[in-house]
C-alpha positions as CSV (number, residue, x, y, z in Angstrom):
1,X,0.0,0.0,0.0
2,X,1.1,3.2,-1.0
3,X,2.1,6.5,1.0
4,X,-1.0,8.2,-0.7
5,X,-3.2,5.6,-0.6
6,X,-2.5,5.5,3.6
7,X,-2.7,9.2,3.6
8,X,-5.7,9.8,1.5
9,X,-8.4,7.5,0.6
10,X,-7.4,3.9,1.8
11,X,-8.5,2.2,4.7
12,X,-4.8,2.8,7.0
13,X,-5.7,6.3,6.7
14,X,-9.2,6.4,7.8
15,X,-8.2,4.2,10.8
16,X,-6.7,7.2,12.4
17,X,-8.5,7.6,16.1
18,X,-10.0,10.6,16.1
19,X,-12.0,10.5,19.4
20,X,-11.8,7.9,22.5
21,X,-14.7,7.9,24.5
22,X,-15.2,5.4,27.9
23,X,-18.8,4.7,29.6
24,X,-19.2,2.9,32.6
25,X,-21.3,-0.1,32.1
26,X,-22.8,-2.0,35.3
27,X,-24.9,-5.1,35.1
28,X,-26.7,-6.4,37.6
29,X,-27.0,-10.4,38.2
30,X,-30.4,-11.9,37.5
31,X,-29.6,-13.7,40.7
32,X,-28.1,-11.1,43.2
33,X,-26.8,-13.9,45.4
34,X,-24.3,-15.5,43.4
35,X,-21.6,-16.3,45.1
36,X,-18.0,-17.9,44.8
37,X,-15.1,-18.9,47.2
38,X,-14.0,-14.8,46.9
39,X,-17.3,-13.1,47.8
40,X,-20.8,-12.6,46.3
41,X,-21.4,-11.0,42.9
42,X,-24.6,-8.7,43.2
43,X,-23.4,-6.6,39.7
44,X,-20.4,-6.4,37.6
45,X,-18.6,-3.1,37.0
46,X,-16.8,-1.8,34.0
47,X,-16.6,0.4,31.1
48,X,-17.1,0.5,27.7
49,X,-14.2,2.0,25.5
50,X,-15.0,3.3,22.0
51,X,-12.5,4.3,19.7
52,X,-14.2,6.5,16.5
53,X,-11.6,6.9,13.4
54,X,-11.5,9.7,10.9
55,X,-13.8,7.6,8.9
56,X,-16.3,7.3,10.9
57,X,-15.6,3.6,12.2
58,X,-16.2,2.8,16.0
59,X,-14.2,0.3,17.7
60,X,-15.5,-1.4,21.0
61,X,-13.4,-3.0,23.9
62,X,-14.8,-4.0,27.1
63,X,-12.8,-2.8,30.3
64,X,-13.9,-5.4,33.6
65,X,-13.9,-3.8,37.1
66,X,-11.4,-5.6,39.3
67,X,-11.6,-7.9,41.8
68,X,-14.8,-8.4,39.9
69,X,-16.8,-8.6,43.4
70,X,-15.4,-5.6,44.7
71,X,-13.9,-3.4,41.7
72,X,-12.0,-0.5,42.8
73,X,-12.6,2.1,40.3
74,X,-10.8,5.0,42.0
75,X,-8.4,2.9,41.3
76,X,-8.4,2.6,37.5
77,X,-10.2,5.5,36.0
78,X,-7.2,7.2,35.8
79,X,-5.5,4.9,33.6
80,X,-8.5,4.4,31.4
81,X,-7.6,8.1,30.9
82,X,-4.2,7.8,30.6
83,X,-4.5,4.4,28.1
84,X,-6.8,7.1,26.2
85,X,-4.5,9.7,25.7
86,X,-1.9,6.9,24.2
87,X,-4.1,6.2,21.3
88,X,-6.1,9.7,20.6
89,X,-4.5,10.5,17.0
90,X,-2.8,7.4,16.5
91,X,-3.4,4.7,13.5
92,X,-5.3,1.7,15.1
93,X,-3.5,-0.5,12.3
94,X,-0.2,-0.3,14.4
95,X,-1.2,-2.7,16.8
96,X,1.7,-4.1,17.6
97,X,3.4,-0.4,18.4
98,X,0.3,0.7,20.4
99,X,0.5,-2.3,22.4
100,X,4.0,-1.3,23.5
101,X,2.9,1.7,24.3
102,X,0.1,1.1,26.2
103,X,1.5,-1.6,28.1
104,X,3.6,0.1,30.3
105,X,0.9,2.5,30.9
106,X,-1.6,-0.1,32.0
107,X,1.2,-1.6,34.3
108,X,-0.8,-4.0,36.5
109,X,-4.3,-3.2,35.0
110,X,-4.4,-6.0,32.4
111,X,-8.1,-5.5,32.1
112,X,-7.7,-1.8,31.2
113,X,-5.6,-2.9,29.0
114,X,-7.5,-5.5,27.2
115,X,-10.4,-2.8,26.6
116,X,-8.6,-0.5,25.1
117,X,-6.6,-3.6,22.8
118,X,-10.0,-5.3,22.1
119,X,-11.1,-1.9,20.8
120,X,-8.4,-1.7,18.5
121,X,-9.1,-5.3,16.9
122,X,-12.8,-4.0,16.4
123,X,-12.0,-1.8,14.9
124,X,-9.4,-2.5,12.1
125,X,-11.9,-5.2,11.8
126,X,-14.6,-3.0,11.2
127,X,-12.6,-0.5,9.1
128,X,-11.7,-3.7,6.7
129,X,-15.2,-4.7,6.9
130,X,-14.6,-7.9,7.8
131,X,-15.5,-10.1,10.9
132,X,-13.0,-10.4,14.1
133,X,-12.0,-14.1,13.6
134,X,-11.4,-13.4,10.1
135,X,-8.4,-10.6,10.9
136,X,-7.3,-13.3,13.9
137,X,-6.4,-16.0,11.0
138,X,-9.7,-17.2,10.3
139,X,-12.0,-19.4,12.0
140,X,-11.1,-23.1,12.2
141,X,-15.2,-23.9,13.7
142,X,-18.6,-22.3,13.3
143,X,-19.5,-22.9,16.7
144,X,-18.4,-23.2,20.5
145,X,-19.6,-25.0,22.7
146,X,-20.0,-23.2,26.4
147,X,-19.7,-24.5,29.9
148,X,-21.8,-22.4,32.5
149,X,-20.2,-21.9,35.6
150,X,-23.0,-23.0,38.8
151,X,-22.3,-20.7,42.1
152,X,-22.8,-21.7,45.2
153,X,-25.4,-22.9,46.9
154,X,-27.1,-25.7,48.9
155,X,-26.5,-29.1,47.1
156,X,-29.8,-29.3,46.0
157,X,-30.5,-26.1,44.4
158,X,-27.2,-26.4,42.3
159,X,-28.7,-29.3,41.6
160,X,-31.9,-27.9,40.7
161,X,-29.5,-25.2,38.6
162,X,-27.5,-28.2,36.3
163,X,-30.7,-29.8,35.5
164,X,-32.1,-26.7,34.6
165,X,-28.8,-25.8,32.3
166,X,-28.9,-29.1,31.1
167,X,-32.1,-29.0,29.6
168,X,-31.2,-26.0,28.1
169,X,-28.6,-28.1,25.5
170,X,-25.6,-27.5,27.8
171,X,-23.2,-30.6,27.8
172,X,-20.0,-28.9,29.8
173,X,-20.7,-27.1,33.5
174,X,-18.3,-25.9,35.8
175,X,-19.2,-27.0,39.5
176,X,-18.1,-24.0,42.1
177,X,-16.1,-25.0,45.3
178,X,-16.4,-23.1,49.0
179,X,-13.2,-24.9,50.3
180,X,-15.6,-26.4,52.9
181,X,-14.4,-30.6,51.7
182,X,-18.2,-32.1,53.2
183,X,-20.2,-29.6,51.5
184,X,-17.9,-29.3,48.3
185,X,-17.9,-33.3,47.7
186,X,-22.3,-33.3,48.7
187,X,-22.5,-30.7,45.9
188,X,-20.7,-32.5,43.5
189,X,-22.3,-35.8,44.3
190,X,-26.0,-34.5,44.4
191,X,-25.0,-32.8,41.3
192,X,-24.2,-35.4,39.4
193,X,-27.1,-38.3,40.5
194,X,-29.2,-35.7,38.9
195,X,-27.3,-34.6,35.4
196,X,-26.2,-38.3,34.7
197,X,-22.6,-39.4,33.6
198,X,-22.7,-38.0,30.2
199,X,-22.8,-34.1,31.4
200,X,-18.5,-33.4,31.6
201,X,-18.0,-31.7,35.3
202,X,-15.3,-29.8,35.8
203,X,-14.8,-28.0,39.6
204,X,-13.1,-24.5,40.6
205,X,-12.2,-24.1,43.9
206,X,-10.9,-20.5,43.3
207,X,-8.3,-20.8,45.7
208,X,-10.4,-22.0,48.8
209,X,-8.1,-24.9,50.1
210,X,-4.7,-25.5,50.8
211,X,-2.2,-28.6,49.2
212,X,-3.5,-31.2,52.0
213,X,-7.0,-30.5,52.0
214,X,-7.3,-30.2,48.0
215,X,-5.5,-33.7,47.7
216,X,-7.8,-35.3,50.4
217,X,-11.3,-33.6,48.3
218,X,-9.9,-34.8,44.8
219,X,-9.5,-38.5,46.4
220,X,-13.3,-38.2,48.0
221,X,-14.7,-37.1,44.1
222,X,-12.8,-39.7,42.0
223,X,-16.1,-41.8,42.0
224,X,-18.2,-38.7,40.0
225,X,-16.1,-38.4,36.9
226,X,-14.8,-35.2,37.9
227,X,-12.7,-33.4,34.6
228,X,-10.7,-31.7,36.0
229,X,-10.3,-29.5,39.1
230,X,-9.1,-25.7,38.5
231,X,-7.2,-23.5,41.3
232,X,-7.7,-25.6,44.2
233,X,-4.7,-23.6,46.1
234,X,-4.0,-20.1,46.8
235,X,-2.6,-18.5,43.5
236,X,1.3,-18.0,45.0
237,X,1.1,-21.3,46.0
238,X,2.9,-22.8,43.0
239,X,4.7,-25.7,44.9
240,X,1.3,-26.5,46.4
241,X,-0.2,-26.5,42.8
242,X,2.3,-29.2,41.8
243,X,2.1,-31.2,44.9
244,X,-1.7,-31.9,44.2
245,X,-1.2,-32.5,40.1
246,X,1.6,-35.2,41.5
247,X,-1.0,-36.5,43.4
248,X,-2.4,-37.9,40.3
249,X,-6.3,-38.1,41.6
250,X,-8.1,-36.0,39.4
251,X,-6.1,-33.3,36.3
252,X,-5.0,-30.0,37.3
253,X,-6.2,-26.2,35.7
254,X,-4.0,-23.2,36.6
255,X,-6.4,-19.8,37.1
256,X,-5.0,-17.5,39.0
257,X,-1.3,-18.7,39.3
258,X,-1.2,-17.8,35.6
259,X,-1.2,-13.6,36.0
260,X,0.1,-12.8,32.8
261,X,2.5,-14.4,30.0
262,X,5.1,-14.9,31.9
263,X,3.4,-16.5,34.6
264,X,2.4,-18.8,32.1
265,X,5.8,-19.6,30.5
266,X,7.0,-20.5,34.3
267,X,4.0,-22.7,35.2
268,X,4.5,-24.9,31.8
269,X,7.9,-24.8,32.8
270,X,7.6,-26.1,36.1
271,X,4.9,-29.1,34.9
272,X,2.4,-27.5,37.4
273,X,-0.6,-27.9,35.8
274,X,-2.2,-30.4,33.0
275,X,-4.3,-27.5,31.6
276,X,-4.5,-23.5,32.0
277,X,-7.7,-21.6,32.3
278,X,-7.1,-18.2,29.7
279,X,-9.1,-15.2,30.1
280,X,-8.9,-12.7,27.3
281,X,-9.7,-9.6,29.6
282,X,-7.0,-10.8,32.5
283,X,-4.3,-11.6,30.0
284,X,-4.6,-7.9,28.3
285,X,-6.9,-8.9,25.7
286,X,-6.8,-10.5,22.2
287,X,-3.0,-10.0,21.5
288,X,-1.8,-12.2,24.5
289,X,-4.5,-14.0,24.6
290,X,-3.2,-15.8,21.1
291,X,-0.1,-15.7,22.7
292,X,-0.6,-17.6,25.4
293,X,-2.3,-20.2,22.8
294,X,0.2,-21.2,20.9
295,X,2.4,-21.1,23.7
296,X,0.3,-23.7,25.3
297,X,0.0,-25.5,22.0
298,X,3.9,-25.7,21.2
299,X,4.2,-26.8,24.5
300,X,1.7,-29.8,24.3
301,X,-0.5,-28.7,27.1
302,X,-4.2,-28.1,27.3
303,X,-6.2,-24.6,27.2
304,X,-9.4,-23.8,28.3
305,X,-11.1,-20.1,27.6
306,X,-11.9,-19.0,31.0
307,X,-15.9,-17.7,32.2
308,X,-16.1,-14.1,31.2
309,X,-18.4,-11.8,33.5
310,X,-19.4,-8.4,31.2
311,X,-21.5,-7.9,28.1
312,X,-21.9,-9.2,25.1
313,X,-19.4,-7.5,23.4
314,X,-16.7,-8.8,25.6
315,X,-18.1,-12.3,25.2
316,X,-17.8,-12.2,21.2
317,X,-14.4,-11.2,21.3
318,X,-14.0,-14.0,22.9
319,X,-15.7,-16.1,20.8
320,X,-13.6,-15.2,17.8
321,X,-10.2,-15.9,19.5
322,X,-11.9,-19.4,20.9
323,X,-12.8,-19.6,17.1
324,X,-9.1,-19.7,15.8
325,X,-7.5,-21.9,18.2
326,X,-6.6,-25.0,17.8
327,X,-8.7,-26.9,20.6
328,X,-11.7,-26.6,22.7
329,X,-11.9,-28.9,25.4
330,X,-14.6,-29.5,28.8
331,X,-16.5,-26.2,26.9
332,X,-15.8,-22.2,26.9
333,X,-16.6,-20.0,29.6
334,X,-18.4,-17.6,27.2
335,X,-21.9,-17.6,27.8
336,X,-22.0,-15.9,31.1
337,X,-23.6,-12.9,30.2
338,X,-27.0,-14.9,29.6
339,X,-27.1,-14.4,33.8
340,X,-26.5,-10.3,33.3
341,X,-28.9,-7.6,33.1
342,X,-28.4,-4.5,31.4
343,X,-26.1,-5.7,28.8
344,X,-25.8,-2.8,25.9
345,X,-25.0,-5.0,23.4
346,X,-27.0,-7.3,21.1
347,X,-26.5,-10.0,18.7
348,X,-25.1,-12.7,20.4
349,X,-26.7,-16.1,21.9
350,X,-26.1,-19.3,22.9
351,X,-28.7,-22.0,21.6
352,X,-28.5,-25.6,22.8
353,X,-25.7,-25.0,25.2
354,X,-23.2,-23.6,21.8
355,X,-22.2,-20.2,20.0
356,X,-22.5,-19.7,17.1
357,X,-19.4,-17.9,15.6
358,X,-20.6,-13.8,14.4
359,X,-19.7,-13.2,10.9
360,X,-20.9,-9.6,11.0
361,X,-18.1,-6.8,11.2
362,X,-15.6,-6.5,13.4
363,X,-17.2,-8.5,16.8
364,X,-20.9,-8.8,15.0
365,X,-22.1,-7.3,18.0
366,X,-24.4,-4.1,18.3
367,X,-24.2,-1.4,20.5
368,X,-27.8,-0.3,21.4
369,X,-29.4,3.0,22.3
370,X,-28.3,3.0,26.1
371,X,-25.0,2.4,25.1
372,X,-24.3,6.2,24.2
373,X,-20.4,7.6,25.7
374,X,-18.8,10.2,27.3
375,X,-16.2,11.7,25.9
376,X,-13.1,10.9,27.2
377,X,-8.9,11.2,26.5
378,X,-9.7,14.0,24.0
């Protein structure tokens, strides 16, 4: 492409941003008591980042409030600001040198960053006119099929809340853990009586036990046909991580341990884990997010595309990375917003427990009328 052709009328030149705005976006659970080893989860907090080029195109990223059950946003308002005044006049093409720069910005905010990243995708995508997966190398499936995470409760009403998911054509479900062993292993049990054997469980104890106690609960649910067990340990706790994968009782998922890529990198490196839980938004978005695949590829060891709390939007973008990589295994953790309100996006569903890849523009999502910005970063 020529210099006039990036200067005047091709597309390189019309993706210069010309305006970043940034919107806060709360939904509220349909089930205000949904709770996890961490806390309860009334609402989820975050923004919405668009970023409008000299052409007219709009670009969307999705920034989540963390933690996500008590976001701090004092704490990263200001670098949504500062992340916007790194791209304001810049061409969204250079991904790879806006990433640099904005990196360093984010610091510790991977999920700022991702917003602001994911925005950038969108929008070269949407400047092309093609779909997401499409710039991403193409889709390799048309659909993916979801897990649903199940929070806790008493036995019987997560129970009650598999069979319910179940009928709605999911096949993968995600069973959460309180750290209390009795209680865990009952939930798990009841669960299962009620789905059958050919539903794959998987269980997340989000931290909740240490090295001992996780060993002794993945000996007591050997009998259910338990997948695989994610984060049983506190996320420093990398030797204890590797003590209970050595244990052999049930296969091991890295969460939190993971952090960013080079967390990853270290935790292959060290054998801790037979499989690690990816999250677009807590990796800093789709860039490292198909980073940390093919790392996990070239090193022979399985991925799974972590539950995503926020709005459609984010949930699409997620999609189209699941949609390029190589495997999908014990189902994607990207139908979570089905249990959000408020959600300013439309256009995406799940139907008989899948998604359907978008081929619309950019993330094939739509922003609706309540989705309107203010004007932020310039």
């Amino acid at each position: 492409m020529g210099e006039m052709d990036a200067q005047e009328g091709g597309p390189v030149g019309h993706c210069m941003i010309d305006r970043v705005e940034i919107t806060p976006c709360r939904q509220r659970q349909d089930d205000p008591t949904w709770r996890f080893a961490r806390g309860t989860i009334t609402h989820v907090d975050g923004w919405i980042v668009a970023l409008t080029s000299r052409a007219g195109d709009v670009g969307y990223g999705h920034v989540l409030g963390t933690p996500i059950y008590a976001p701090d946003v004092a704490r990263i308002e200001p670098v949504l600001h500062a992340l916007a005044g790194v791209v304001q006049g810049k061409n969204a093409f250079e991904i790879e040198t806006l990433h640099a720069l904005l990196a360093p910005v984010a610091e510790d905010e991977a999920c700022a960053l991702s917003g602001f990243v994911n925005a950038l995708y969108d929008l070269v995508a949407r400047t092309l006119r093609i779909p997401l997966h499409t710039l991403l190398g193409g889709k390799v499936r048309d659909r993916i099929e979801a897990s649903r995470l199940i929070p806790l409760k008493s036995p019987d009403a997560m129970a009650d809340h598999c069979a319910r998911l179940v009928n709605e054509g999911y096949r993968c479900l995600k069973i959460k853990l309180s750290g209390e062993s009795d209680l865990d292993v009952s939930r798990v049990s009841t669960v299962r009586t009620r789905v059958g054997k050919a539903i794959t469980l998987t269980v997340d104890a989000n931290q909740a036990y240490d090295a001992d106690g996780a060993i002794d609960v993945c000996r007591a649910l050997q009998p259910y046909g338990i997948a695989m067990m994610e984060q049983p340990v506190p996320a420093d706790d990398v030797d204890g991580l590797i003590r209970v994968r050595a244990s052999g009782l049930l296969p091991m998922e890295a969460d939190e341990s993971i952090k960013t890529l080079r967390g990853l990198l270290t935790l292959i490196g060290l054998g801790a884990a037979d499989s690690y839980n990816l999250k677009l938004h807590y990796l800093g978005g789709i860039r490292n997010t198909l980073i940390a695949i093919r790392i996990c590829e070239a090193a022979g060891v399985g991925y799974r595309f972590g539950a995503i709390f926020g709005p459609r939007l984010l949930a699409a973008q997620g999609v189209a990375v699941a949609a390029v990589a190589g495997t999908i295994h014990a189902g994607a953790g990207l139908s979570e917003f089905e249990h959000l309100l408020d959600d300013p996006f439309s256009g995406l569903t799940t139907e008989n427990g899948a998604l359907t890849v978008p081929e619309g523009v950019g993330s094939g999502v739509t922003l609706g009328e309540s989705g309107g910005a203010a004007e932020a970063g310039g």
